[in-house]
C-alpha positions in Angstrom: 28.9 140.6 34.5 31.8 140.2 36.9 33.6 136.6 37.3 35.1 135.0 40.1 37.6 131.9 39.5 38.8 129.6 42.2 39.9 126.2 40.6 37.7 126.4 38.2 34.3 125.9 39.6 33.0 129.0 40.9 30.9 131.7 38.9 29.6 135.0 40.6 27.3 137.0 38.0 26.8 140.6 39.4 23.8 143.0 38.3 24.6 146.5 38.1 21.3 148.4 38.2 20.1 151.8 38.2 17.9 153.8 40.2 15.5 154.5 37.7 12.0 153.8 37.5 12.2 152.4 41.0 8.6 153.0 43.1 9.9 155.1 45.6 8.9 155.2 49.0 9.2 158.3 51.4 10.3 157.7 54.6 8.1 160.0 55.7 5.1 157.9 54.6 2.7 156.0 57.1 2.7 152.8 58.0 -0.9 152.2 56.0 0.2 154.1 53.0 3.0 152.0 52.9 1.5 149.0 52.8 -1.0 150.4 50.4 2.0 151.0 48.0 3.7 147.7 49.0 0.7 145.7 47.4 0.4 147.9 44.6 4.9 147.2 43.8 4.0 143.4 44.9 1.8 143.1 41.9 3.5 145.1 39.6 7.1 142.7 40.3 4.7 139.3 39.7 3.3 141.0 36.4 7.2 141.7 35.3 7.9 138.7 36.4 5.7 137.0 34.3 7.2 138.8 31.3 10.1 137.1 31.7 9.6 133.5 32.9 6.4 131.6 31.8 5.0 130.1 34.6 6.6 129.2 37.8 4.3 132.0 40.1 4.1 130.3 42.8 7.8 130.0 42.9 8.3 134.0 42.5 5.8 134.3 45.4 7.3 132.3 48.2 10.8 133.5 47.1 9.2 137.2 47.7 8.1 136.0 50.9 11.4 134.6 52.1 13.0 137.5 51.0 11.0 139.7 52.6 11.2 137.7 55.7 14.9 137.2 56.4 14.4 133.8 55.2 16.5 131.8 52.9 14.9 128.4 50.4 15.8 125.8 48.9 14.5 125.7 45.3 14.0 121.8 44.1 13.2 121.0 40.1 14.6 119.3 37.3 17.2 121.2 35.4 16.0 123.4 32.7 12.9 124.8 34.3 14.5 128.2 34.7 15.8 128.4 38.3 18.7 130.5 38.2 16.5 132.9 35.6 13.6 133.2 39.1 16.3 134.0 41.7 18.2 136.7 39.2 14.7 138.0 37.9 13.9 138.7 41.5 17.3 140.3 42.3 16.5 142.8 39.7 13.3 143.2 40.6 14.5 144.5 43.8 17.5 146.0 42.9 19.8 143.9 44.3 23.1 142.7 43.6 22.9 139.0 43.0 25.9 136.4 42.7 25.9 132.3 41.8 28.1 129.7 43.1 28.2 126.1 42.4 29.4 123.9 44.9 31.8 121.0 44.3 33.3 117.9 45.9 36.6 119.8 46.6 35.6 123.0 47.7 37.0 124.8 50.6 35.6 127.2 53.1 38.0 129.9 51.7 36.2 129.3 48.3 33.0 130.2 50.1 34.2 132.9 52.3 36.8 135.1 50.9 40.3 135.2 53.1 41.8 137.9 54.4 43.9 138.9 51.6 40.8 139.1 49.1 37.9 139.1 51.2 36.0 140.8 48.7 36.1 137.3 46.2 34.0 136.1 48.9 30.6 135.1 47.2 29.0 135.8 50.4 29.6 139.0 50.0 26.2 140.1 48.1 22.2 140.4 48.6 21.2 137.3 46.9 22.8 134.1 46.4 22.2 131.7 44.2 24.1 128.2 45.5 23.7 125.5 43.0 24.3 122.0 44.3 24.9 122.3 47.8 24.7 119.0 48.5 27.7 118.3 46.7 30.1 120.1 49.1 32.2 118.8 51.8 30.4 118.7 55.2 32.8 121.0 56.4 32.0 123.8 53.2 28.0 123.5 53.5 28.8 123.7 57.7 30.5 127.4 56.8 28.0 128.3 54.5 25.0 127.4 56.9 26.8 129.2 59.7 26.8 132.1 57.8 23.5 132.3 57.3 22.6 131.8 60.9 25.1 134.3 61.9 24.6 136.6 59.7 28.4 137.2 59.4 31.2 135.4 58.3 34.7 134.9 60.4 38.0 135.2 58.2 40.9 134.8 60.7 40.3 136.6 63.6 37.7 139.3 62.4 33.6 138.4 62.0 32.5 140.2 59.4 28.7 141.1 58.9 26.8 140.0 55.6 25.2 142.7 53.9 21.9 143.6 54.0 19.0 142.8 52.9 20.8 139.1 52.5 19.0 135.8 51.1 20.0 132.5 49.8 18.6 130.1 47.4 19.9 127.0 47.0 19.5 123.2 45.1 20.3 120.4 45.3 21.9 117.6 42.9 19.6 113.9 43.4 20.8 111.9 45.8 21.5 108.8 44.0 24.7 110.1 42.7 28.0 109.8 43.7 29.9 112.2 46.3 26.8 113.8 47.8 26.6 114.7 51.4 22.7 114.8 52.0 22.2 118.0 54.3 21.1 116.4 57.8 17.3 117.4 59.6 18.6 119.8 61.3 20.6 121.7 58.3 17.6 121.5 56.3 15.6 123.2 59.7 17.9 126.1 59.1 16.2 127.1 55.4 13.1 129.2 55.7 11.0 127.1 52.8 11.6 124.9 50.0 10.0 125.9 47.1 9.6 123.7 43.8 9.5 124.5 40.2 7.6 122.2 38.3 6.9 121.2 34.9 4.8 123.9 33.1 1.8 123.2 31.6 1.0 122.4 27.6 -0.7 126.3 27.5 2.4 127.8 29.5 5.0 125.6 27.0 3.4 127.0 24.1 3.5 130.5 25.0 7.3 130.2 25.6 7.6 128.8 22.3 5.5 131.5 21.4 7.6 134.3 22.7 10.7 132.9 21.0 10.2 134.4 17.9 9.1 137.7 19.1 12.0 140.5 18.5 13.5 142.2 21.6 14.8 141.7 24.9 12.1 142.2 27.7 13.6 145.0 30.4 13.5 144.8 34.2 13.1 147.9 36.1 13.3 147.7 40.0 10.4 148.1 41.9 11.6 148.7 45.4 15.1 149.9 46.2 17.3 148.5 49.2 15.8 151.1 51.6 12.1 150.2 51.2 12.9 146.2 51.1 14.7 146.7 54.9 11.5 148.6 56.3 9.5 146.0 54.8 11.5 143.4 56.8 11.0 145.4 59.4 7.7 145.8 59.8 6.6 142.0 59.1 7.1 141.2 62.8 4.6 143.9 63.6 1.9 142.8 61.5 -1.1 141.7 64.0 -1.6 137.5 64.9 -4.8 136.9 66.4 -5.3 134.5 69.1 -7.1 132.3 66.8 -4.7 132.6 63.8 -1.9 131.9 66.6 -4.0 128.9 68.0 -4.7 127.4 63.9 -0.7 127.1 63.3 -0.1 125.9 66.6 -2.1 123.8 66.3 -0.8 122.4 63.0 2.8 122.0 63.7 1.9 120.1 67.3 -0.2 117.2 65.3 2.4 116.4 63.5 4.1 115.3 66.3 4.0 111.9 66.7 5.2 111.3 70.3 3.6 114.4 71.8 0.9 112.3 74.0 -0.7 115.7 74.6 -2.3 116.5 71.8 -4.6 114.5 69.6 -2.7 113.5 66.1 -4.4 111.6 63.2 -3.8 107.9 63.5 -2.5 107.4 60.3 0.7 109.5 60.9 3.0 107.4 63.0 3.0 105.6 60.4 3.9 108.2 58.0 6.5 110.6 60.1 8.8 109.6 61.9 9.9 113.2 63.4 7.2 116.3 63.1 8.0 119.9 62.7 10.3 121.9 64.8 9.4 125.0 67.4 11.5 126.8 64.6 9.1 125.6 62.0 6.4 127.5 63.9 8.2 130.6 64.3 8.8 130.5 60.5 5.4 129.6 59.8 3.8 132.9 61.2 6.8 134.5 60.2 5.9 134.0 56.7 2.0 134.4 56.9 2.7 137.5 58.0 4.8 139.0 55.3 2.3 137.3 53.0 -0.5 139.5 54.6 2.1 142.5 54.3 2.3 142.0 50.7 -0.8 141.8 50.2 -1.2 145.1 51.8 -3.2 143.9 54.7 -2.5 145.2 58.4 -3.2 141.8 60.1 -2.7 138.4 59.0 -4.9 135.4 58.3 -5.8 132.1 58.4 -5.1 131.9 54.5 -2.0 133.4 55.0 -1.2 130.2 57.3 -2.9 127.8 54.8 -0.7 129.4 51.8 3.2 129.1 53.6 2.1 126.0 55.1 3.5 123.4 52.7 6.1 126.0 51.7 7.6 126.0 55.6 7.0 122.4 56.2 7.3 119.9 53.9 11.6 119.8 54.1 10.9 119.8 57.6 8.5 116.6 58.4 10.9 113.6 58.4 8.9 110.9 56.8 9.4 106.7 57.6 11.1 104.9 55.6 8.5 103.4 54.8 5.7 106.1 54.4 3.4 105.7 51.4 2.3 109.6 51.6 4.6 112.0 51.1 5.4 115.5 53.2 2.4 117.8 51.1 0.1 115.0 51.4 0.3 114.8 55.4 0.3 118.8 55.5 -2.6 119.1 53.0 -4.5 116.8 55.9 -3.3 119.5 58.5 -6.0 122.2 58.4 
């Protein structure tokens, strides 16, 4: 583990891993025995998953799909429930090198980006980043961060400097009701792929973690994909076929919950429930994301289901709900379809 130091309130943890044992694929290799593979390493990574964090699947799946998407999350959930263990477990599980940050009241851009003399402090400067607490940086800190990831680069002095590749962050966020918090706006939150949520496990899931506690030995993770295979996955999501009637379904989805678009026919309940729907953006992340789902899968064209699955994942930070609304984001997406 390597540690980074800047006024006390930044940690980078960086995996070293080997090649070994990786599933390998051949450039060579087709396009269907790729995705053949693909499935094949997608199941293998939720089964070693599962050997290290009880529960949480659903999380490891949409954080594989934003990954695998050039998407970044944010990752809500109580403290406790394992969160930074999900993002590193899928760094490793992908052989990437993964840092954490947490963000602070009195954090700088420099502290975020490097400068020029030591660029390389820069916890940018990885494949996966963990950022805990974004919410409790300075408007001006989380404005750097979130033009980085929209850039893809970062600017120190007069030089832009490109973020590696593959590149993905995860972040949370501290509850609002505490003191020096700077909510991220409608339009930051826009900028984040999905927002995934770890829950509580169940009694069965609790007592097989208590379970595995007293069993001798240190479970292993060996990489599945290495950094060449992730980047032609990413490449060939946008390739992977959208029907006319899949495209017409999420269209279809994001436009009712618009409450001021007269053209289309929206439920009557939801002015009452949203105040803004979901942006174009939202829709482009939507079939983004159903189709790396139905690449992961290993299918060669991508479903309704696959829509169905993302659909709370891509919308629910997006919908901005009245003040007043007695239903919350899932419930109006759930009433979507």
């Amino acid at each position: 583990m390597r540690k980074f130091q800047s006024r006390g309130f930044i940690v980078q943890e960086k995996h070293e891993l080997t090649p070994k044992n990786k599933m390998s694929f051949s450039e060579k290799e087709s396009d269907v025995e790729f995705l053949r593979r693909a499935g094949l390493a997608y199941k293998q990574m939720l089964d070693q998953a599962s050997q290290i964090v009880v529960g949480q699947q659903p999380v490891f799946e949409g954080l594989m799909i934003a990954l695998a998407s050039r998407g970044h999350c944010l990752l809500a959930g109580a403290p406790g429930l394992a969160k930074t263990t999900i993002v590193g477990t899928l760094a490793k599980l992908f052989g990437l090198e993964f840092h954490r940050i947490t963000l602070s009241p009195d954090m700088t851009p420099h502290d975020i980006i490097g400068t020029e003399v030591r660029r390389e402090d820069g916890p940018l400067l990885t494949n996966m980043l963990l950022v805990e607490d974004i919410n409790c940086a300075p408007p001006k800190t989380q404005m750097t961060l979130l033009n980085a990831i929209q850039d893809e680069c970062v600017t120190i002095g007069q030089t832009r400097h490109p973020l590696p590749k593959p590149f993905c962050v995860v972040a949370t966020e501290t509850p609002v009701e505490r003191e020096g918090i700077s909510p991220l706006t409608a339009s930051q939150l826009d900028r984040f792929m999905m927002k995934l949520i770890a829950g509580y496990p169940t009694f069965e899931e609790e007592f097989e973690l208590v379970r595995r506690m007293s069993s001798l030995g240190d479970q292993v993770i060996q990489p599945v994909f290495s950094l060449d295979d992730l980047l032609r996955l990413q490449e060939m999501v946008p390739r992977s076929p959208v029907g006319d009637d899949v495209a017409e379904f999420a269209v279809t989805m994001i436009r009712k919950t618009r409450v001021d678009d007269h053209t289309e026919k929206t439920f009557e309940f939801m002015p009452q429930q949203v105040e803004y729907g979901a942006s174009t953006r939202s829709l482009q992340d939507l079939i983004r994301a159903a189709q790396t789902r139905a690449t992961l899968n290993g299918r060669t064209r991508t479903a309704k289901n696959d829509v169905r699955f993302v659909s709370k994942l891509v919308l629910r930070h997006r919908l901005v709900m009245q003040p007043n609304a007695s239903l919350s984001s899932d419930d109006v997406i759930e009433q979507l379809d």
